[in-house]
C-alpha positions as CSV (number, residue, x, y, z in Angstrom):
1,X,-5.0,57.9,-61.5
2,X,-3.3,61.0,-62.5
3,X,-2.7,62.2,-59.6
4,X,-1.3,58.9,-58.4
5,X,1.1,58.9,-61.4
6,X,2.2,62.6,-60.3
7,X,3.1,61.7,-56.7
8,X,4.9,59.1,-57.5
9,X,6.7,60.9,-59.9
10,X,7.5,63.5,-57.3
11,X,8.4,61.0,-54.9
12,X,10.8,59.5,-57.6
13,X,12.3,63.6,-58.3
14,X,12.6,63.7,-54.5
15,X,14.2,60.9,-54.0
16,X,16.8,61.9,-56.7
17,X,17.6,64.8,-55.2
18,X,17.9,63.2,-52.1
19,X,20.4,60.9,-53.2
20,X,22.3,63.4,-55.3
21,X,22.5,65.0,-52.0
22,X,24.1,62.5,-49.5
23,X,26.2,61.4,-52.2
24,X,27.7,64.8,-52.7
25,X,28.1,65.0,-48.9
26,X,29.9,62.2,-48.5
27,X,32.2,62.8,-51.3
28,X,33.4,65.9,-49.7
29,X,33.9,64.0,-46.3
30,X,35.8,61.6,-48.2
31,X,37.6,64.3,-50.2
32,X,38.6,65.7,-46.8
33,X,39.5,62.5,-45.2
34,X,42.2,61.2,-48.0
35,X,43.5,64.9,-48.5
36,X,44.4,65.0,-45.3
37,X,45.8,61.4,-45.3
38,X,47.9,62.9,-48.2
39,X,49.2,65.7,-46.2
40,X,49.8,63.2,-43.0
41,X,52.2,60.9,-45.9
42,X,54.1,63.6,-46.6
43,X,54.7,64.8,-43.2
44,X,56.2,61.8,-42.5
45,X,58.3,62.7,-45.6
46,X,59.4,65.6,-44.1
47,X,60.3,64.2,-41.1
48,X,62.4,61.3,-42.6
49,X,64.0,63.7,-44.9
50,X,64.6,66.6,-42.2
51,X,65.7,64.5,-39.8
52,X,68.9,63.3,-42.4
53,X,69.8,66.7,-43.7
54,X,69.9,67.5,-40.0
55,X,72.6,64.7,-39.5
56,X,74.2,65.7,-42.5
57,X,74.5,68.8,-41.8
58,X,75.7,67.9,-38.0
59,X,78.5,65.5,-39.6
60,X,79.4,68.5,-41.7
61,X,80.1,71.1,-39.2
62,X,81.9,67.8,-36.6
63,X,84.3,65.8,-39.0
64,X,85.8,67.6,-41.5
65,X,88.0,65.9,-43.9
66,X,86.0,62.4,-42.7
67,X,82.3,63.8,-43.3
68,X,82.1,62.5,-47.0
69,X,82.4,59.0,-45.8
70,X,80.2,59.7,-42.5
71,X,77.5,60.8,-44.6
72,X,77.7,58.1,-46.9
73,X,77.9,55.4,-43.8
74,X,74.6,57.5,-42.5
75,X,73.1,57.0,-46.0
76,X,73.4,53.2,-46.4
77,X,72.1,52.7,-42.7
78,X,69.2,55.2,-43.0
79,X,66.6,52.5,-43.4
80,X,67.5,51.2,-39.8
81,X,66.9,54.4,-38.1
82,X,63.7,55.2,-36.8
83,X,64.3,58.7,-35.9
84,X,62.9,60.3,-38.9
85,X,60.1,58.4,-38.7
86,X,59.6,59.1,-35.2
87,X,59.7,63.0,-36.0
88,X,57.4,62.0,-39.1
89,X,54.5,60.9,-37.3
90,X,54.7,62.8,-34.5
91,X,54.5,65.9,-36.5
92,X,51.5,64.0,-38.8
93,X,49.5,63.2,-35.8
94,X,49.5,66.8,-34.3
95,X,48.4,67.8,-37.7
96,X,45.6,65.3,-38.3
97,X,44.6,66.4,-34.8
98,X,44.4,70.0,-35.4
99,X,42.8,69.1,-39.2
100,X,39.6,67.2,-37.8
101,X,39.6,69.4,-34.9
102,X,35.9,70.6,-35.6
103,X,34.8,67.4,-37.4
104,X,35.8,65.2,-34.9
105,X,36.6,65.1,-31.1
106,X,39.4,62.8,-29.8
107,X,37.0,62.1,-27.1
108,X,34.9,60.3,-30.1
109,X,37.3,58.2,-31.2
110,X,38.1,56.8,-27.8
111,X,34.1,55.9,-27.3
112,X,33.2,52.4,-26.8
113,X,30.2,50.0,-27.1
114,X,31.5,46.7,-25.3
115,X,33.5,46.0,-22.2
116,X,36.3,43.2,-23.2
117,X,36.1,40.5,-21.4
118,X,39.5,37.6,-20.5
119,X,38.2,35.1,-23.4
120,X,38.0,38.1,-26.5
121,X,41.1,39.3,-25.7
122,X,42.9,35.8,-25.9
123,X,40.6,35.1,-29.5
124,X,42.1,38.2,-30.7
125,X,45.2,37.7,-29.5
126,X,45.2,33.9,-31.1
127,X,43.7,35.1,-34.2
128,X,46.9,37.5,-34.7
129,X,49.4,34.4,-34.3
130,X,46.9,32.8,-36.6
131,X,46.7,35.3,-39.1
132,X,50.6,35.5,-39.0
133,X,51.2,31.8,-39.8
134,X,48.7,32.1,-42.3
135,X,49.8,34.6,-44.6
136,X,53.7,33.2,-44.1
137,X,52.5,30.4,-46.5
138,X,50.4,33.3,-48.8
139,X,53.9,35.3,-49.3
140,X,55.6,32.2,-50.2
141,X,53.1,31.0,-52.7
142,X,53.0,34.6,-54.2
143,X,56.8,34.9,-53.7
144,X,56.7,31.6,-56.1
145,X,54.3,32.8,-58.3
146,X,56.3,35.8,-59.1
147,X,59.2,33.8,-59.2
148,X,57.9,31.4,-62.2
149,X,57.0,35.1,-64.8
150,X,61.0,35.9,-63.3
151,X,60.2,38.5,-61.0
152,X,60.5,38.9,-56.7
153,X,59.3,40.7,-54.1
154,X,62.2,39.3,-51.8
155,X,62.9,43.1,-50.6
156,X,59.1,43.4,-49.3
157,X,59.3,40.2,-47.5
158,X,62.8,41.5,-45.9
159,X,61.4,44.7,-45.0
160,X,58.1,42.7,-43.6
161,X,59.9,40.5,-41.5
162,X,63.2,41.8,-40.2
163,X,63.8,43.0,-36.9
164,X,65.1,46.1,-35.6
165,X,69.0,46.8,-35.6
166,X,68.8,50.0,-33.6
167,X,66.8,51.4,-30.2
168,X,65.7,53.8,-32.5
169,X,63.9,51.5,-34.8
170,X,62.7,49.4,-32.2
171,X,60.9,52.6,-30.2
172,X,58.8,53.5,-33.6
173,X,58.1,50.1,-34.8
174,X,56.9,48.4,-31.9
175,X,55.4,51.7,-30.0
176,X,55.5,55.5,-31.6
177,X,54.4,53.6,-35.6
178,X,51.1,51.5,-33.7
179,X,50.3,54.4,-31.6
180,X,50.3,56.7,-34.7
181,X,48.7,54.3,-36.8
182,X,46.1,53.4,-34.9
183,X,45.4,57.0,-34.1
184,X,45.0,58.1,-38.0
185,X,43.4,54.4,-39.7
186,X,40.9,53.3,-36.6
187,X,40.6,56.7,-35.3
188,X,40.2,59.4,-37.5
189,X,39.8,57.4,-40.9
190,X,37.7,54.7,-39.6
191,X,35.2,57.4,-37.3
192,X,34.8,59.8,-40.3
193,X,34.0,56.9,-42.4
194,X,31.1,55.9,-40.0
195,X,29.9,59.3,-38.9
196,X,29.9,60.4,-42.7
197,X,27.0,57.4,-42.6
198,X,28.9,54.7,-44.2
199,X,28.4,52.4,-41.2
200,X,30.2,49.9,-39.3
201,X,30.8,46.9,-41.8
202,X,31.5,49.7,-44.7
203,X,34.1,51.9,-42.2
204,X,35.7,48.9,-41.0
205,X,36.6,47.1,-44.4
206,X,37.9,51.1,-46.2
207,X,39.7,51.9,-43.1
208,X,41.4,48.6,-43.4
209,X,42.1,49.1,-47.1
210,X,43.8,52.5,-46.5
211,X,45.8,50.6,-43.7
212,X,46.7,47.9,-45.7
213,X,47.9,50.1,-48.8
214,X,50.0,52.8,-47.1
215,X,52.4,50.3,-46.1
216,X,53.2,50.5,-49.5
217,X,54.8,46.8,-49.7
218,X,53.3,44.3,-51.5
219,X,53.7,41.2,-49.4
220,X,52.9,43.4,-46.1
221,X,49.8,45.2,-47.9
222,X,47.9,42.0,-48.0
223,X,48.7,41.0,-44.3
224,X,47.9,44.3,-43.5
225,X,44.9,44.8,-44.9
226,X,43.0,41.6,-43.5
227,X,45.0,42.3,-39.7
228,X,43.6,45.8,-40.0
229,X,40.4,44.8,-40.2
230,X,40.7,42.4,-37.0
231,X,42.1,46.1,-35.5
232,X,39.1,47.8,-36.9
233,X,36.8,45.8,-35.8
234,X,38.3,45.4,-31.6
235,X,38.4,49.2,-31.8
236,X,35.0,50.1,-33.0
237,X,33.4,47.2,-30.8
238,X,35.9,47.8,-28.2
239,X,37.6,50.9,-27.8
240,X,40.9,52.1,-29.6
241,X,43.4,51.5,-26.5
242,X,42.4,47.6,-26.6
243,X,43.6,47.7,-31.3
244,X,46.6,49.9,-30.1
245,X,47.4,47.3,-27.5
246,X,46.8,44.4,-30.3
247,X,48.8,46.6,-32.5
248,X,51.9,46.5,-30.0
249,X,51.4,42.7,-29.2
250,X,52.1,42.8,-32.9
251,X,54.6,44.4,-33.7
252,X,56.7,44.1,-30.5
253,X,55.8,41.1,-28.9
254,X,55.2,38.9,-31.9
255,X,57.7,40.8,-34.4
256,X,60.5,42.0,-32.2
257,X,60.8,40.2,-29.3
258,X,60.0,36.8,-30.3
259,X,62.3,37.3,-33.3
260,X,65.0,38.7,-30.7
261,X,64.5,35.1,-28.8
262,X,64.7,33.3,-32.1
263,X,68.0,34.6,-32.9
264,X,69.5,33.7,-29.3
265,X,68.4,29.7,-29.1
266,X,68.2,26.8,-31.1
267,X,66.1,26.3,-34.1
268,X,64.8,23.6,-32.8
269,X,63.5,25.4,-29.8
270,X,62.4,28.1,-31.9
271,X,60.1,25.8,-34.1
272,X,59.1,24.0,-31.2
273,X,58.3,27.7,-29.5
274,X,56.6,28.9,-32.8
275,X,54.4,25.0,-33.1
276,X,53.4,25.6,-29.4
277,X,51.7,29.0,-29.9
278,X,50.1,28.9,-32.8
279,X,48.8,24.8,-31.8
280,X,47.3,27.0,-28.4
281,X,46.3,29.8,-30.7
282,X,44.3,27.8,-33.3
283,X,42.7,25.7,-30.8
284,X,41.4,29.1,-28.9
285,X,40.8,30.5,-32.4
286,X,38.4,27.4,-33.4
287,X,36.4,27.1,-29.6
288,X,35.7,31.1,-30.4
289,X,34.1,30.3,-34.2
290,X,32.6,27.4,-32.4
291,X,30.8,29.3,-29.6
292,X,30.6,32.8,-31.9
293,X,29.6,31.4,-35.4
294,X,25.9,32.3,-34.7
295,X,26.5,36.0,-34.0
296,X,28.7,36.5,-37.5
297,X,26.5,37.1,-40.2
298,X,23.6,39.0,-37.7
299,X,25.8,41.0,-37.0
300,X,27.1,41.8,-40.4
301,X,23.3,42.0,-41.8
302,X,22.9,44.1,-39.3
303,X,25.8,46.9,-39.3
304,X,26.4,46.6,-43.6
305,X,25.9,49.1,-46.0
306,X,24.8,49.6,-49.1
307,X,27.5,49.6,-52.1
308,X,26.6,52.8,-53.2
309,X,29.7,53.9,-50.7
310,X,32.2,52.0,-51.7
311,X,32.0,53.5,-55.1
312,X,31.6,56.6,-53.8
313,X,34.7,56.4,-51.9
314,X,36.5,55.1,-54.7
315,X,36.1,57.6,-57.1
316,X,37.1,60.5,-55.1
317,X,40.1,62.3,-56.6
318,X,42.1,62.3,-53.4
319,X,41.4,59.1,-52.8
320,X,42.2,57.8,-56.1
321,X,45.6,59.5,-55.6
322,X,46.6,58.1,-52.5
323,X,45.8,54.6,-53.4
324,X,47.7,55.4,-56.7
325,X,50.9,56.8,-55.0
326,X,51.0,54.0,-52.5
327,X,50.8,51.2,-55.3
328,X,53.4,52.7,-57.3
329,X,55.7,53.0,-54.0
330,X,54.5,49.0,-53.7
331,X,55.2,48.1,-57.1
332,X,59.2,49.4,-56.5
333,X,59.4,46.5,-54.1
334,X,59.1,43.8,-56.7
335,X,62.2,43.5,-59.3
336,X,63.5,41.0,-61.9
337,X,64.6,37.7,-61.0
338,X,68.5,37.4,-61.0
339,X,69.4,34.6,-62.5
């Protein structure tokens, strides 16, 4: 009996250790992971930044008497111009690149497990015009909410919704920004997450909650969030080129161009453009739950993990950090009510 009592107590002290162990390891992969999301935010800083004092400086040395007002002109339209950001992330992605260079190959992140087939790729693509018309109603109602304690987030939902006003703009938002993105959240985030041994369900949903918060807009963070895990899931299922392609119908075809179209026809033939796609798009959405619904919860039984990583995740210093920074960026988007 004693000896019984002594194994197991070794097994117990074993097991400790064990667990001490991988939860140590996967803090550091964490630790790693959001530091260098850190570094990749400020990049883009940099390039934002850089990319104005460059103008300035340009305007400086070309008008003269005139390049006090030039600047200032530069100044109030710097919000439309995507050229910092395009600099931004181009200079973040070769340094995530060369930063998980010997913890993870690009060649990984492009792997696959599924081929797509015609009918996925229309689900996905309904869901998105789904998930769209969806959360429209969710920002009002929170839009309303904030509205009755005397507060708005009307500059989020401007921000979320507007179109670009310059080429510029237009190239990062609906191209250079889903290519980057994708690249960083369902690549490198998403594949550390599941090599560290956090597993499908568990790298898909913290992926999507980085995602969701660096957009740093409290309307948009929501709708981010639940689209990026729609992404996540098509690109560790699928491949990454089929959630950079979503991520363009997204952005481009859904955000730019369609609100390009709006602006150029009726109202009534937008509405009755906008009732067509998502009627189509729901109907597609509903035959997929229809003829899926049996596969959902195997498959998340199958591919979850235990919560033991979510803490862990969470209570990483550099993680805490970014998620801090981000919501206190977010939190700038909501102001007092004028009256």
């Amino acid at each position: 009996m004693e000896n019984i009592l002594y194994n197991y107590a070794g097994y117990q002290s074993q097991e400790k250790l064990r667990h001490k162990a991988e939860r140590k390891q996967f803090k550091r992969e964490i630790e790693f992971l959001s530091g260098g999301l850190l570094l990749y935010t400020a990049f883009l800083f940099i390039g934002v930044i850089g990319f104005e004092l460059f103008q300035a400086i340009i305007i400086m040395i070309t008008s003269g008497n005139d390049a006090s007002e030039r600047i200032r002109e530069m100044e109030e339209h710097a919000v439309e111009a995507g050229g910092g950001m395009i600099i931004g992330v181009i200079l973040g992605c070769i340094f995530m690149s060369l930063f998980f260079m010997k913890r993870l190959k690009l060649t990984e992140i492009a792997e696959h497990h599924r081929k797509m087939t015609p009918f996925t790729l229309l689900t996905v693509m309904s869901a998105v015009i789904v998930l769209q018309f969806i959360f429209t109603y969710i920002i009002s109602f929170i839009e309303m909410g904030l509205n009755s304690v005397g507060l708005t987030t009307q500059q989020g939902i401007d921000e979320a919704t507007a179109g670009s006003t310059t080429i510029s703009m237009l190239i990062y938002a609906g191209f250079v920004g889903p290519f980057a993105e994708e690249l960083i959240y369902r690549g490198f985030v998403m594949h550390t997450l599941q090599k560290s041994g956090c597993g499908k369900i568990c790298a898909i949903v913290i992926s999507s909650m980085f995602f969701g918060v660096m957009h740093a807009n409290f309307t948009q963070t929501i709708f981010t969030f639940v689209l990026g895990l729609l992404f996540a899931y098509v690109a560790i299922e699928y491949g990454i080129l089929w959630s950079f392609f979503l991520h363009v119908y997204n952005n481009f075809i859904l955000g730019e161009s369609l609100a390009f179209i709006s602006e150029h026809i009726s109202e009534t033939a937008a509405t009755i453009i906008d009732l067509a796609l998502l009627g189509v798009s729901g109907i597609v959405v509903l035959i997929a739950l229809i003829l899926k619904a049996k596969k959902v919860l195997p498959y998340i039984r199958e591919n979850r993990s235990p919560a033991k990583y979510y803490g862990w995740t969470f209570s990483t210093v550099t993680t805490i950090v970014f998620f801090v920074l981000n919501m206190l960026m977010m939190l700038l988007t909501i102001s007092k009510l004028k009256s």
